[in-house]
N, C-alpha and C positions, 0 to 999 in steps of 0.2 A: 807478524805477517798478516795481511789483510787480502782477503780471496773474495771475488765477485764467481758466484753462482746462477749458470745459464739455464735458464729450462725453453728449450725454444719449438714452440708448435708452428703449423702450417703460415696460422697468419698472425700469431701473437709471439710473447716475449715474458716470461719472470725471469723476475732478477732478486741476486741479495749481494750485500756485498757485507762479508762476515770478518771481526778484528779476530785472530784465533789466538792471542793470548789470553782473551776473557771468553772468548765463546759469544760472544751479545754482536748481535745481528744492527748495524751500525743506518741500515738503508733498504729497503727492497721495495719493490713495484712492479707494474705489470703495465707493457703497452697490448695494445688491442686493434684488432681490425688492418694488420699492417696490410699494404697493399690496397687499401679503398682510403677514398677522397674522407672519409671521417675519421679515421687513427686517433688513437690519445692514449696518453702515457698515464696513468696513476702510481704517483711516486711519493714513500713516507720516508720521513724521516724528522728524527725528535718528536714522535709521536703526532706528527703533523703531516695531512693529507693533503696534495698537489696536483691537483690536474692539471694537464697538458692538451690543448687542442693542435695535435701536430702530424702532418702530413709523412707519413714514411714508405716511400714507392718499395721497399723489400727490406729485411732482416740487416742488412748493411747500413741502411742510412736510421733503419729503430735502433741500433748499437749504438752509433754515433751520437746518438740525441740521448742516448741513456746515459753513455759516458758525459755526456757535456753537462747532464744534469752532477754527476755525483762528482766533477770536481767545480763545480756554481760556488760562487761565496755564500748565497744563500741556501741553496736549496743542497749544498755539496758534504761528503762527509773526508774527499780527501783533497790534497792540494793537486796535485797534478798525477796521471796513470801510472809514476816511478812507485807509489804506495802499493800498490798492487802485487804479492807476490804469483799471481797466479789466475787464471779459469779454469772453473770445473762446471765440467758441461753435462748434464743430464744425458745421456744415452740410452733408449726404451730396449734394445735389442742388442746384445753381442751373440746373439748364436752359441756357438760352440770355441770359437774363436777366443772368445774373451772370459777367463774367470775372477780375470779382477782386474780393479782400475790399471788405464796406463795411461803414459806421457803422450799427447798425441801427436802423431805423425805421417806422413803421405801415405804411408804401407797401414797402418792404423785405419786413417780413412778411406783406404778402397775396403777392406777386412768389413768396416762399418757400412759401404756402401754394398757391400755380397749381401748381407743380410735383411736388405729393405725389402725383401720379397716375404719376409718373416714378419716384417715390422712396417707395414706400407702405408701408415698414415703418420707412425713417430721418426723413422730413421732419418727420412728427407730429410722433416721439420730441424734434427737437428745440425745433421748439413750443413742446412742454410746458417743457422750461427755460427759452426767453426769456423765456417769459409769467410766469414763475413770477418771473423775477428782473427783471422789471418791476414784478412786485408788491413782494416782497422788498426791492429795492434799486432805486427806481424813479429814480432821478438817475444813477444809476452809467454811464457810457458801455460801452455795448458793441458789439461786433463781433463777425458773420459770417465766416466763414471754409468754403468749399466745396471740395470735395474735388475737383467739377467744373472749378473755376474753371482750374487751373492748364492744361489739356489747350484750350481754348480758343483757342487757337492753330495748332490741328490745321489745316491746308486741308478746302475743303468736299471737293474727290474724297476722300479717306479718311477724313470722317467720315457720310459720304453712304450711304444704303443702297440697293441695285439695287431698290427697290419700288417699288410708283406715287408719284410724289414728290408727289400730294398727300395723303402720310398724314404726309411730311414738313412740310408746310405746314399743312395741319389738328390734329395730334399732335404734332409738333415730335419724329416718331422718329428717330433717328438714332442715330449714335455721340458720347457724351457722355465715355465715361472714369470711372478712379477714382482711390484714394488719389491723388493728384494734392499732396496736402501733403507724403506721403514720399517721391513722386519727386523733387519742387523741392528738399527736404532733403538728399537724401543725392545729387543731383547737384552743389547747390551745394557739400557739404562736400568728394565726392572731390574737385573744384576746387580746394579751400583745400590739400586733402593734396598735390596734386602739384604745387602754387604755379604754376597756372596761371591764364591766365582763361579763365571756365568759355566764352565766345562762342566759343573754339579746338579746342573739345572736341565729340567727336561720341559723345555717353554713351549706352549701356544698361543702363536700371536696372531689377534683378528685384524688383518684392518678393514673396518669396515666403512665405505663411503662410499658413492656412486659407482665406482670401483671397489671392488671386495675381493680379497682373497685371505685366506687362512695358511701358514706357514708352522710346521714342526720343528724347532732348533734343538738340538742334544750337542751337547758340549762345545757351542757359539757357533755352529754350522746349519744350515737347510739341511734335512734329509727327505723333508714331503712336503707341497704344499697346493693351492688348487686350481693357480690357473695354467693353463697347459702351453700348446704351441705360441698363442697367444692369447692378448687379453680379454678375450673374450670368454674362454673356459673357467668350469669352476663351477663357485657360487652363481644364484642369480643377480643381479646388481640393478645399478637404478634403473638403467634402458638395456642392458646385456641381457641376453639367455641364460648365460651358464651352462653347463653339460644339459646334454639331450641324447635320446635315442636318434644317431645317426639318420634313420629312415622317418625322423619327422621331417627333416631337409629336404630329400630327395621327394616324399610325400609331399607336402607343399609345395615344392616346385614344380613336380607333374598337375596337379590338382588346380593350382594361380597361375602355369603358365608363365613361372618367373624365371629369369635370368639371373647368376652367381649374383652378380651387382644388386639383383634385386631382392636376393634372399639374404645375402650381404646383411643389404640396413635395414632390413625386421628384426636380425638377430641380434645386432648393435646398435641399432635406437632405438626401436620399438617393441623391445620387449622388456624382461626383466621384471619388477616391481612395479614399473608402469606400464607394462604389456598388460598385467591383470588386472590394475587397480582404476587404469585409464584413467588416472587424475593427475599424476606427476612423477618425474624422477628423484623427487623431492621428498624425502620419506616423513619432513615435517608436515607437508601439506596431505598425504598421502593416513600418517597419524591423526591429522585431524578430522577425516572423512569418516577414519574406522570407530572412533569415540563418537562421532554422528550419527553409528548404526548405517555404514558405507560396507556394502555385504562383499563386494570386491575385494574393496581397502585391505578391509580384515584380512580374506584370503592372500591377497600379497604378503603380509605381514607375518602373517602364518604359516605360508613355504616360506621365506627369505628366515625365518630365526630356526627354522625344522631344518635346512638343508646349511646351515653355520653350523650347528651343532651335530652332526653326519660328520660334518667334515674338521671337527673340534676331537671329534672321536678318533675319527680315519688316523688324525696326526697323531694322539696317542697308542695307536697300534704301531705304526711307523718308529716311533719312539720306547714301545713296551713300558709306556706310562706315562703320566702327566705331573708335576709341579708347580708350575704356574701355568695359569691362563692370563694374557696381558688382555686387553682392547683399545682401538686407537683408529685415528681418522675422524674423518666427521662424526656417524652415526657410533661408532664404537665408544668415541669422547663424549658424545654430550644426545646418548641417547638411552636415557636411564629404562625406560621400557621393553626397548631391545634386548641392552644387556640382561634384563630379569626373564625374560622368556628364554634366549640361550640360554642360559644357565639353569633354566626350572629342567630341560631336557636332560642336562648332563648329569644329574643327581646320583646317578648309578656308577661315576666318577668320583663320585667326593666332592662334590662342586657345591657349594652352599653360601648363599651371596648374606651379606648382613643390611636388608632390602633399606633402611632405614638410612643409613651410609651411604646406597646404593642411589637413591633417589637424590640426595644434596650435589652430587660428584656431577660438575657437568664443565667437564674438558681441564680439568688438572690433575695433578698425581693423584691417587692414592687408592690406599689398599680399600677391596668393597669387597671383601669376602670374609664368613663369621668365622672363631672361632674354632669351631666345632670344622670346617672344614677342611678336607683334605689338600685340596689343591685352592694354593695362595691367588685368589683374583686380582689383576690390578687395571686401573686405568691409566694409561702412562700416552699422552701427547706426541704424537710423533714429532720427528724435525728433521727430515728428507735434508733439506740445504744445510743445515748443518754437517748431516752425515757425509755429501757430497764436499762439503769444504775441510773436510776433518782429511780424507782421503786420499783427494787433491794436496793438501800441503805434506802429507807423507807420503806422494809421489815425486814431489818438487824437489822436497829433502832428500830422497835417496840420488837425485839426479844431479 
């Protein structure tokens, strides 16, 4: 069986399209800009990069040119959409609604559409693709796949917020979670790396990239992790806030004069590691400021690894221990400095990195913690479209 993996934003599109008897990702790409006169599609396959200058007035007619590429005699990996067992479509938000993948369907997507008030820049986005490949390919079976879903296993004390809990009952606010497909991923793989089973393990996984959040797994499930109602809680990230004292919000909006919308995008774009470093959301450019003697830089660098490891701890009380620490995502994979400053705080853990290991490892497996340590470190890649096609075709199969 062969599954095409949708991840679809306001004005863009990824794509994979995954053979699942081998696992190897046969095609993916990414169109961009949909809805403006300059669109283009970047489409690989056999190691070989394809730009597209192509026009797509919405989500419907970029599907159409994406399929048109993947069954091309040249540029294609199938013959025509009958290959196709399936879509599995990224989902940022199920609410309460959703604890795990399903088949999708009309009552599915009103369920998905209740919750855009939770998720109001991702849920639309992916809307637009289901509906699109309803229209497009309207027999094709597809699947949901939530980001939320996997964290649903949280207890309600830690995902519960000290407010008046009927705004928990009225709003359904609380703590929801995220990436939640790359925690399940790359929990489940360090499992296979250290041939264990994973119900033995008491895992913290970082992923850390523009988006950051830290996840506690005990016996293959979430029990804690740190972004909350939505993605913007937590850690601080490349442009996100992270947690704050509530009355620094209401304080600068009395103080600026600003409007929600406009307290909004300080806390979502303009803060974070680039709120203090004011050089980039880019933590590689941001690293090279602070080796310049960048007196900012530095301090971004220095909250963003202090409040990982807060929150590296937090999930080991949640847990009443630690076993592995994985790391994954951009900065997580191929950010040897980071991981050494994490890890220098956790020492009182048993966390002790073999720095020498630790420095070569930049975005594949492997183990980067000495000996002498207690808790097994790894670096382990994530693979989101994997996990969502793995999912997906054990939805298809039971239906």
């Amino acid at each position: 069986m062969k599954i095409l993996v949708l991840n679809s934003g306001s004005s863009s599109l990824k794509y994979q399209v995954i053979d699942m008897e081998t696992e190897k990702t046969l095609a993916k790409g990414y169109f961009e800009r949909i809805g403006q006169p300059n669109s283009f599609l970047t489409h690989k396959v056999n190691g070989e990069k394809h730009k597209f200058e192509h026009y797509a007035k919405n989500h419907e007619q970029a599907i159409e040119f994406v399929l048109s590429r993947l069954t091309n005699d040249h540029y294609g990996v199938i013959k025509d959409l009958s290959e196709l067992g399936g879509i599995g479509h990224r989902v940022v938000h199920g609410g309460e609604n959703f604890s795990d993948p399903v088949l999708i369907t009309d009552e599915v997507i009103d369920k998905i559409e209740e919750c855009t008030d939770l998720a109001p820049l991702h849920n639309p986005a992916s809307l637009l693709g289901i509906r699109a490949c309803q229209i497009i390919v309207p027999d094709m079976p597809m699947v949901a796949v939530f980001d939320t879903a996997f964290h649903q296993t949280i207890s309600k004390e830690k995902y519960i917020y000290p407010i008046p809990y009927k705004f928990y009952k009225k709003y359904g606010v609380r703590k929801y979670g995220f990436h939640g497909t790359s925690h399940q991923y790359v929990s489940k793989r360090v499992a296979e790396i250290m041939k264990k089973d994973i119900k033995d393990l008491k895992i913290v996984n970082c992923h850390l990239g523009q988006g950051a959040s830290v996840c506690a797994i005990k016996d293959g499930k979430s029990v804690e992790t740190s972004m909350g109602l939505t993605p913007l809680g937590g850690l601080s990230m490349g442009s996100r806030s992270g947690d704050l004292d509530p009355s620094v919000v209401t304080f600068l909006m009395k103080k600026e004069n600003l409007n929600s919308d406009e307290m909004s995008q300080i806390l979502n774009k303009e803060s974070g590691v680039y709120g203090i470093s004011g050089i980039s959301v880019d933590f590689r450019d941001i690293e090279v400021d602070a080796n310049a003697g960048g007196i900012h830089a530095k301090l971004a660098l220095d909250n963003y690894h202090y409040l990982v490891a807060c929150y590296v701890a937090r999930c080991a009380v949640a847990m009443g221990g630690i076993d592995v620490l994985t790391f994954t995502a951009g900065v997580g994979e191929k950010g040897q400095d980071s991981r050494k400053a994490i890890c220098d705080y956790l020492g009182f853990l048993g966390v002790e990195l073999n720095e020498s290991v630790n420095q070569k490892i930049k975005g594949e497996e492997a183990e980067i913690s000495s000996k002498k340590s207690k808790v097994k470190v790894y670096v382990v890649p994530t693979n989101e479209e994997l996990m969502i096609a793995r999912e997906t075709k054990n939805i298809i199969d039971k239906n």
